[in-house]
KOLTIDREN-921132 format. One line per field, with one value per residue (C-alpha): residue number from 1; x, y negated, z. Coordinates in nm, 3 decimals, always signed. Each point is the difference from the previous one (the first is absolute). Example, Ala and Ser with C-alpha at 12.3 -4.5 7.8 and 13.67 -1.06 7.14 Angstrom:
i (1 | 2)
px (+1.230 | +0.137)
py (+0.450 | -0.344)
pz (+0.780 | -0.066)
***
This chain:
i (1 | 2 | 3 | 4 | 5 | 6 | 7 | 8 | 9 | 10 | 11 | 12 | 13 | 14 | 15 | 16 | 17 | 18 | 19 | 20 | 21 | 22 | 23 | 24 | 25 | 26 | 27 | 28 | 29 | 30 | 31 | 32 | 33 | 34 | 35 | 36 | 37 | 38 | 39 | 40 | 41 | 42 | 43 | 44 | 45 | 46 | 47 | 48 | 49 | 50 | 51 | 52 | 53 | 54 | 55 | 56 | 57 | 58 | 59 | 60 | 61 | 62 | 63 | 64 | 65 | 66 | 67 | 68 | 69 | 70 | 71 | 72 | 73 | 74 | 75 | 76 | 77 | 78 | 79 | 80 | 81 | 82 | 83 | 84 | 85 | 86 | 87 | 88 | 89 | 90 | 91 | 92 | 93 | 94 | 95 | 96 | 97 | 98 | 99 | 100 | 101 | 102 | 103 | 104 | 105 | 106 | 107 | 108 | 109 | 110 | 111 | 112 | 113 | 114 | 115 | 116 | 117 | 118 | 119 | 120 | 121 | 122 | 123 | 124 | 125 | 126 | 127 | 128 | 129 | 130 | 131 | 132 | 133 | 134 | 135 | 136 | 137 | 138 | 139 | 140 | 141 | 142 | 143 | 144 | 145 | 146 | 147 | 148 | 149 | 150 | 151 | 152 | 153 | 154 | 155 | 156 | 157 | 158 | 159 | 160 | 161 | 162 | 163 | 164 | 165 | 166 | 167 | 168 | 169 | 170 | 171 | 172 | 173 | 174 | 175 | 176 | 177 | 178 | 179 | 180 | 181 | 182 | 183 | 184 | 185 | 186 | 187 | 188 | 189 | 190 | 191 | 192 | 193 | 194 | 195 | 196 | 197 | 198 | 199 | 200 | 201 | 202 | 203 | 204 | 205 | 206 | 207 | 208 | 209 | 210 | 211 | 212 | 213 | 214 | 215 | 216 | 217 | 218 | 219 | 220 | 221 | 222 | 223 | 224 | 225 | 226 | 227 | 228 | 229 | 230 | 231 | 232 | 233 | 234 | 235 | 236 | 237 | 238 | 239 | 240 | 241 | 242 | 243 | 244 | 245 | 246 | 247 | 248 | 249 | 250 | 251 | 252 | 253 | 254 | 255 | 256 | 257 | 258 | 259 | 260 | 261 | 262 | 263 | 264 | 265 | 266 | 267 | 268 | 269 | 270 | 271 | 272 | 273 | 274 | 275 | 276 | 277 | 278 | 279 | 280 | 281 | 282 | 283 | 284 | 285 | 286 | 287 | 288 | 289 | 290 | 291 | 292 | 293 | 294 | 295 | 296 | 297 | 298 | 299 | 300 | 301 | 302 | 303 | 304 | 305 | 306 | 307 | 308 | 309 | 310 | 311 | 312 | 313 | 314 | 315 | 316 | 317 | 318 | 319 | 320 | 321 | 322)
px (+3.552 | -0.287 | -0.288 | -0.221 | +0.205 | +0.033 | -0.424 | -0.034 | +0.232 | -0.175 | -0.339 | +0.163 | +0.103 | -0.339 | -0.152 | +0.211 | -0.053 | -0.386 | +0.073 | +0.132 | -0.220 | -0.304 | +0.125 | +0.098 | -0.365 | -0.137 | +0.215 | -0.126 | -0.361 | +0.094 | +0.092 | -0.301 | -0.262 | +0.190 | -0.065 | -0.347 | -0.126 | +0.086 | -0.033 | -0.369 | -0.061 | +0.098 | -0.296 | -0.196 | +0.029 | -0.167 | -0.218 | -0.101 | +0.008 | -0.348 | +0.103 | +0.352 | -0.169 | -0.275 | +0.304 | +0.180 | -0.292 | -0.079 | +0.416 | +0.041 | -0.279 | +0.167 | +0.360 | -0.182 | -0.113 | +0.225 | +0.259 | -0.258 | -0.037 | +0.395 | +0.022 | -0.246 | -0.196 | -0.379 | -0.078 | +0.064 | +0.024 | -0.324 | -0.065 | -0.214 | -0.311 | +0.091 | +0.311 | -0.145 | -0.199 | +0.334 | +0.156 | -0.265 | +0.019 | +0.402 | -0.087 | -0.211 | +0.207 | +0.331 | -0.150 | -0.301 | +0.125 | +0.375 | +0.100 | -0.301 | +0.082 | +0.433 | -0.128 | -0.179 | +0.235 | +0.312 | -0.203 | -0.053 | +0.376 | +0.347 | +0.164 | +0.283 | -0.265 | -0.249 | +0.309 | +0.103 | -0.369 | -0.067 | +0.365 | -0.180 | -0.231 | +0.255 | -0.161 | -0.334 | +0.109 | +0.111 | -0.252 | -0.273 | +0.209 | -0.065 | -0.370 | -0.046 | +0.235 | +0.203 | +0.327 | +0.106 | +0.195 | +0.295 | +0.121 | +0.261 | -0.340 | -0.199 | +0.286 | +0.016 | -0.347 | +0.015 | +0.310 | -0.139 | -0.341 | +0.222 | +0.220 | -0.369 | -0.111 | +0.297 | +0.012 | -0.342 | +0.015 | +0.227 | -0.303 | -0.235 | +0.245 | +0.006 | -0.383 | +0.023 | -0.332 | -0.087 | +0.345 | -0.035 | -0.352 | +0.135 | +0.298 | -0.261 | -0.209 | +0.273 | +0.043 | -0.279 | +0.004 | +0.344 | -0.185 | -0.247 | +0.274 | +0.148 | -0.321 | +0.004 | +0.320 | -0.053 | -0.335 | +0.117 | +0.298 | -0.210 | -0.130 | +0.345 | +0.088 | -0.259 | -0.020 | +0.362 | +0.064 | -0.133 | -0.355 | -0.079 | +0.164 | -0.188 | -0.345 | -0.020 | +0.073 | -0.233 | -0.296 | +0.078 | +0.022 | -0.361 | -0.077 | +0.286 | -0.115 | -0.350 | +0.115 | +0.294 | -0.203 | -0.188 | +0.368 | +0.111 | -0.270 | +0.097 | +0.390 | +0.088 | +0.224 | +0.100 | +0.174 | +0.240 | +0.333 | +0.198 | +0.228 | -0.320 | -0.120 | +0.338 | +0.043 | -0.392 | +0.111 | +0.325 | -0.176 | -0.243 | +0.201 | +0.346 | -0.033 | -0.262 | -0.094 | +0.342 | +0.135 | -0.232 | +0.116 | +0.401 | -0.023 | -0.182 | +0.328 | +0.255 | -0.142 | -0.016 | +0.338 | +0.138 | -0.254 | -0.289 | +0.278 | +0.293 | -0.191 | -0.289 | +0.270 | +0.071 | -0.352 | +0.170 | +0.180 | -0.295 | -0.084 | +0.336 | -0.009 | -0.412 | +0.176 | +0.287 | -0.212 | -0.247 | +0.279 | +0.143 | -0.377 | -0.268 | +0.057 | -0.016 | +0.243 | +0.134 | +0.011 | +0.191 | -0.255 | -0.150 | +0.334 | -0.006 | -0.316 | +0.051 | +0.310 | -0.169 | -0.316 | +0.220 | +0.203 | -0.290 | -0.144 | +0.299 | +0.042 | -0.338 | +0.005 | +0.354 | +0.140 | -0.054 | -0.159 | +0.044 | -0.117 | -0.357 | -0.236 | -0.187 | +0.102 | +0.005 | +0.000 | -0.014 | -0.302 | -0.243 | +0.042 | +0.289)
py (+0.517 | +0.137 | -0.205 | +0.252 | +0.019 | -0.410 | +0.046 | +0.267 | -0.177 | -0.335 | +0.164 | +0.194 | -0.353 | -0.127 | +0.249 | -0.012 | -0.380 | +0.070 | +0.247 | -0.271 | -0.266 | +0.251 | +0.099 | -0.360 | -0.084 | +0.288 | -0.106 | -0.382 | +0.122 | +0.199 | -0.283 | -0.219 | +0.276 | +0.054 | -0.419 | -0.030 | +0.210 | -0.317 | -0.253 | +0.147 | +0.001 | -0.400 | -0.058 | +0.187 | -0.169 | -0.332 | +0.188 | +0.292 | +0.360 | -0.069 | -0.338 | +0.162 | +0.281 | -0.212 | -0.260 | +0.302 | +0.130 | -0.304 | +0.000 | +0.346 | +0.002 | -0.308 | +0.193 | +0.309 | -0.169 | -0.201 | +0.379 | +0.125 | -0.281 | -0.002 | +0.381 | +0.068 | -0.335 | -0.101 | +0.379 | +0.186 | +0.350 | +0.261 | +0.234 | +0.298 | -0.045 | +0.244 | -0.134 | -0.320 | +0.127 | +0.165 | -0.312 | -0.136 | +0.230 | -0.066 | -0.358 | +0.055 | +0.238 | -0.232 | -0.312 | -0.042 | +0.273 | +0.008 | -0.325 | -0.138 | +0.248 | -0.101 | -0.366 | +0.040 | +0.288 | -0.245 | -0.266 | +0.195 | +0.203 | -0.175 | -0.051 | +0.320 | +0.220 | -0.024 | +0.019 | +0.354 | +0.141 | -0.106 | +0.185 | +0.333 | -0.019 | +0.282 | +0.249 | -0.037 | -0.003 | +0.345 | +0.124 | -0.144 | +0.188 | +0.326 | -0.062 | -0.005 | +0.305 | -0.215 | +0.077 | +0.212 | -0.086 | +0.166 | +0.048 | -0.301 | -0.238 | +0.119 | -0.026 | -0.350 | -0.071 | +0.159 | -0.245 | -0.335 | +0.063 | +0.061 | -0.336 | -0.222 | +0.179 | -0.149 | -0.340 | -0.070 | +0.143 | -0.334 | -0.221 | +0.267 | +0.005 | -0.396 | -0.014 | -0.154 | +0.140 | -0.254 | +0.057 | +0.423 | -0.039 | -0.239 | +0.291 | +0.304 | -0.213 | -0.023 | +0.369 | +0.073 | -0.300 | +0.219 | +0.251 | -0.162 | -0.140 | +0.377 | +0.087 | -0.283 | +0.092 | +0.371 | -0.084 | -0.271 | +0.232 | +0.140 | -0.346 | -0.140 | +0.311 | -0.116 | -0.336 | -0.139 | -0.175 | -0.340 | +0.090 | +0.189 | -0.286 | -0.264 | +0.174 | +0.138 | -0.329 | -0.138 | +0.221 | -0.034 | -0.382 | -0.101 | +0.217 | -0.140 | -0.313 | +0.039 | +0.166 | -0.263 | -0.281 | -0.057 | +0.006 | -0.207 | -0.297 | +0.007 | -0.099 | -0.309 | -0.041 | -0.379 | +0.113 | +0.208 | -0.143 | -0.001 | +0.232 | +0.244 | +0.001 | +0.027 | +0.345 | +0.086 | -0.030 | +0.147 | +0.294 | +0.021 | -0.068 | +0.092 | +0.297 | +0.170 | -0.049 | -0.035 | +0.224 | +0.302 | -0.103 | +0.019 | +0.275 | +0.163 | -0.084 | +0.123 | +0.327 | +0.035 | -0.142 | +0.217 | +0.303 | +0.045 | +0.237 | -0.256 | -0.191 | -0.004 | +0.066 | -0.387 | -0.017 | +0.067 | -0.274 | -0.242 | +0.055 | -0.082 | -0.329 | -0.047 | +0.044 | -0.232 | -0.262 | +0.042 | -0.036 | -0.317 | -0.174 | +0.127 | +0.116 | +0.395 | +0.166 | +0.352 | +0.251 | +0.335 | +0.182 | -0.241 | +0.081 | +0.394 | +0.055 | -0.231 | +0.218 | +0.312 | -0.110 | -0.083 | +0.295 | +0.203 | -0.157 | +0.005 | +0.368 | +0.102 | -0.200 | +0.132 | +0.284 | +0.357 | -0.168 | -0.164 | -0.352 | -0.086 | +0.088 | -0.349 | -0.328 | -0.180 | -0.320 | -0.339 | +0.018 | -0.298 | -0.106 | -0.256)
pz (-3.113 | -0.267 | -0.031 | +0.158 | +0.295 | +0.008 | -0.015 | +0.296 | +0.207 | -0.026 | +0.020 | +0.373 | +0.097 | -0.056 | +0.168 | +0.311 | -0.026 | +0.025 | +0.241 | +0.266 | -0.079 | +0.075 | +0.343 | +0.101 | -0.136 | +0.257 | +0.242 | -0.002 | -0.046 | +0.338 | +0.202 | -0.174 | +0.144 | +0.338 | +0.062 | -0.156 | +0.306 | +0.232 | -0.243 | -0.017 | +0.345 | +0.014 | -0.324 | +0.200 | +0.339 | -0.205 | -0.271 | +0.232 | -0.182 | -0.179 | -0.139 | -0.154 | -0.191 | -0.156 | -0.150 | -0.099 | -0.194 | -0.159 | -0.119 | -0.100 | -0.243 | -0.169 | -0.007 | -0.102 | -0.290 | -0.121 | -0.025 | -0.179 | -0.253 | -0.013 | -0.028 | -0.234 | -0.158 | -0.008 | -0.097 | +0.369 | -0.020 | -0.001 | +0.236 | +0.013 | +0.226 | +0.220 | +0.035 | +0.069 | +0.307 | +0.130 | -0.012 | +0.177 | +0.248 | +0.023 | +0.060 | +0.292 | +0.145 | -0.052 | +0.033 | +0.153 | +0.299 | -0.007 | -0.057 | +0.256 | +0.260 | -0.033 | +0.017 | +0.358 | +0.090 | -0.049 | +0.199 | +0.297 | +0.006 | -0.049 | -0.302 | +0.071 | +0.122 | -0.325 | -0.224 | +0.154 | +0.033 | -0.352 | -0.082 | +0.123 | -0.374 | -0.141 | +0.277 | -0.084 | -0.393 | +0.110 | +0.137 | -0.236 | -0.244 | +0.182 | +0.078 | -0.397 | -0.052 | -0.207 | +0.202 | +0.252 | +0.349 | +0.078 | +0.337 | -0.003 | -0.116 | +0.310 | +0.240 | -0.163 | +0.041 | +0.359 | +0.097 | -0.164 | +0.203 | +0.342 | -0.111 | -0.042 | +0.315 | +0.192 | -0.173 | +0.115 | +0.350 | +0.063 | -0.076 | +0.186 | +0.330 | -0.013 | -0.050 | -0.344 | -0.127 | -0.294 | -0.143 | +0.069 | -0.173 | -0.304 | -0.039 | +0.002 | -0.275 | -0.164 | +0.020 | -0.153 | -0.251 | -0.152 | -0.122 | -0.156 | -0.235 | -0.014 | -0.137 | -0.257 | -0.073 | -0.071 | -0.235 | -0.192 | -0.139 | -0.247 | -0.126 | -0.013 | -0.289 | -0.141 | -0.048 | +0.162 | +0.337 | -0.090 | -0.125 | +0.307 | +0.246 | -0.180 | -0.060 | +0.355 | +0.136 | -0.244 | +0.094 | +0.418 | +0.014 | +0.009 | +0.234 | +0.250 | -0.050 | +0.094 | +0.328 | +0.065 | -0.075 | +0.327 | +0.148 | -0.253 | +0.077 | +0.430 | -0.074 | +0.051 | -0.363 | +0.081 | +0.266 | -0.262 | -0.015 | -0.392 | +0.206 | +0.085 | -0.385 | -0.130 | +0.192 | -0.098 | -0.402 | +0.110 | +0.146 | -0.262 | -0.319 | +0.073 | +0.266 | -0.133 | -0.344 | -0.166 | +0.252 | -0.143 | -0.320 | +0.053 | +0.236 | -0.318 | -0.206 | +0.279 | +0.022 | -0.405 | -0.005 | +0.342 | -0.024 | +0.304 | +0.204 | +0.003 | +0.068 | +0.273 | +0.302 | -0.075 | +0.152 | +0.370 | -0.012 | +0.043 | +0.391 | +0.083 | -0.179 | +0.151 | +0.320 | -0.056 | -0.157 | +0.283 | +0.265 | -0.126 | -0.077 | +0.266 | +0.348 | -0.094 | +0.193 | -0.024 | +0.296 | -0.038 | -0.007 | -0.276 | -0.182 | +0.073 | -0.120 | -0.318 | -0.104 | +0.096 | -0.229 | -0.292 | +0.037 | -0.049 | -0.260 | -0.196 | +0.030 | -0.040 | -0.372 | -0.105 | +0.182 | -0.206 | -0.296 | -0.339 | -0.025 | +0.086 | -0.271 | +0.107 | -0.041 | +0.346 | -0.176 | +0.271 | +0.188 | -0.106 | +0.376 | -0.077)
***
C-alpha cells in the first residue's frame, strides 16, 4: 500500500472512530435529559421551582465564564451594539421566559408529559419559519403538524377525563413555553454565523441572569435550604452543570460531528426514557390512551420536521430547559 492510500485509510478510520463516539455521546446525552426531567422534579419538591432557578442562575454565570476565559482568554470577544441588544433580547426570551416557564411547567405536569410537549418545539420551529417567509410547508409538514396537535390533544384528554387540571394546565404551559424556545432558536441562527455557538450561549445567558435573579429571589428567601439533603444538591449541580450546561455544549459537538439531520431524530428517544425513568422513580403511570396519544404526538412531529424536505435550515440545538 502507497503512502497516500496508508494516509486516507487512517484518516477514514479516524473519522468513523469519531463517527461512533459522537452518536454514543448523543445517545448518553439522550438518556441524561430523559432523567433530569424527574430528577428535577425531586430538587424541586425541597427547593420549590423559584428556589431551583435562582441557584441555577447564580451557577451558570460561573460556567459561562469560566468557557469563555478557556475559549478565548481575558480579551472576550466584541460584539456589535446591535448585536448586543439582540442578544439581549435572546436572553430574555430563552432565559428569563423559556427556561422560567419549563421550570413551573415541569413542576405542575409529570416528568413524561413535559418531556413529550417540550418534543413538539420542531412544530413551532416550522411554523415560525413560515410566519417570517423564511421556509415554506409542504403538505407532508402540515399533515405533520395536523397529526402531532391531534396526538397532544389525546395525551392530555387522559388528565382532563381523570380531572387532573394542575397537571393539564402545567402541560399547556408547557405548550406554550416550546415556542418560546422555537423562537430563540430561529433568531439566534443569525448570531451563531456570526459570532459561533459559544459567544451567543454565554452572552445571552450573561445578559438574562440578573434579571432571573431579581424575580427568583423572593422565592429563593421562603425555602427552607437546611432541609436540602447532599443527595438534593448533588442532583441541583447535576441538573445545572451536567444536564444543561455541558449538555448544550456536547450536543453542539454531536451535531458538528453527526450533521443537524442525523441527528435531531435522536431527540425522540428522550420521552421514552422520561417515561421509563419516571415509571421506575415516582408514581407516574401510563394509560393507553397516555401511550396513544404520546406516539401519535411524536409521530407527527417527526414527520412534520423530516418528511419532503432537506435537513432543517435551523439548528434545534438542546433546549436550555435541562
Amino acid at each position: 500500500m502507497s503512502a497516500t492510500g496508508a494516509f486516507v485509510g487512517a484518516t477514514a478510520s479516524r473519522a468513523q472512530r469519531l463517527q461512533r463516539w459522537a452518536l454514543w455521546a448523543a445517545l448518553a446525552l439522550v438518556v441524561v435529559w430523559g432523567a433530569n426531567f424527574s430528577v428535577q422534579k425531586a430538587v424541586f419538591a425541597a427547593a420549590t421551582p423559584g428556589g431551583f432557578l435562582f441557584v441555577r442562575y447564580l451557577i451558570m454565570p460561573a460556567c459561562a465564564l469560566a468557557l469563555l476565559l478557556w475559549r478565548f482568554g481575558p480579551r472576550l470577544p466584541r460584539v456589535p451594539r446591535e448585536d448586543l441588544v439582540r442578544l439581549v433580547q435572546l436572553g430574555f426570551w430563552g432565559h428569563v421566559v423559556h427556561v422560567g416557564m419549563v421550570t413551573f411547567g415541569i413542576h405542575w405536569s409529570t416528568a413524561f408529559s413535559s418531556s413529550l410537549i417540550l418534543a413538539c418545539g420542531p412544530i413551532y420551529t416550522l411554523l415560525i419559519l413560515r410566519w417570517f417567509g423564511i421556509e415554506r410547508l409542504g403538505f407532508a409538514q402540515v399533515g405533520g403538524v395536523a397529526i402531532a396537535l391531534a396526538g397532544v390533544l389525546v395525551f392530555l384528554s387522559d388528565k382532563l377525563l381523570s380531572g387532573s387540571w394542575a397537571a393539564s394546565g402545567g402541560d399547556l404551559f408547557l405548550l406554550l413555553a416550546a415556542s418560546f424556545f422555537s423562537y430563540y432558536t430561529v433568531a439566534a441562527k443569525p448570531l451563531i454565523e456570526r459570532h459561533g455557538g459559544i459567544v451567543v450561549m454565554t452572552y445571552a445567558l450573561l445578559a438574562a441572569t440578573p434579571v432571573v435573579l431579581v424575580v427568583s429571589l423572593p422565592f429563593a428567601l421562603r425555602v427552607d435550604w437546611s432541609a436540602m439533603t447532599p443527595l438534593l444538591w448533588t442532583g441541583l449541580a447535576w441538573s445545572t452543570v451536567v444536564s444543561a450546561f455541558a449538555g448544550w455544549l456536547v450536543w453542539g459537538w454531536v451535531n458538528a460531528v453527526r450533521g443537524v439531520g442525523r441527528t435531531a431524530p435522536l431527540m425522540y428517544l428522550m420521552p421514552p426514557v422520561a417515561g421509563v425513568v419516571a415509571w421506575f422513580v415516582s408514581d407516574e403511570r401510563f394509560t393507553t390512551i397516555k401511550l396513544v396519544g404520546a406516539a401519535v404526538t411524536l409521530a407527527g412531529v417527526a414527520l412534520a420536521q423530516f418528511a419532503g424536505r432537506p435537513p432543517a435550515p435551523v439548528r434545534e440545538s438542546a433546549p436550555p430547559t435541562d
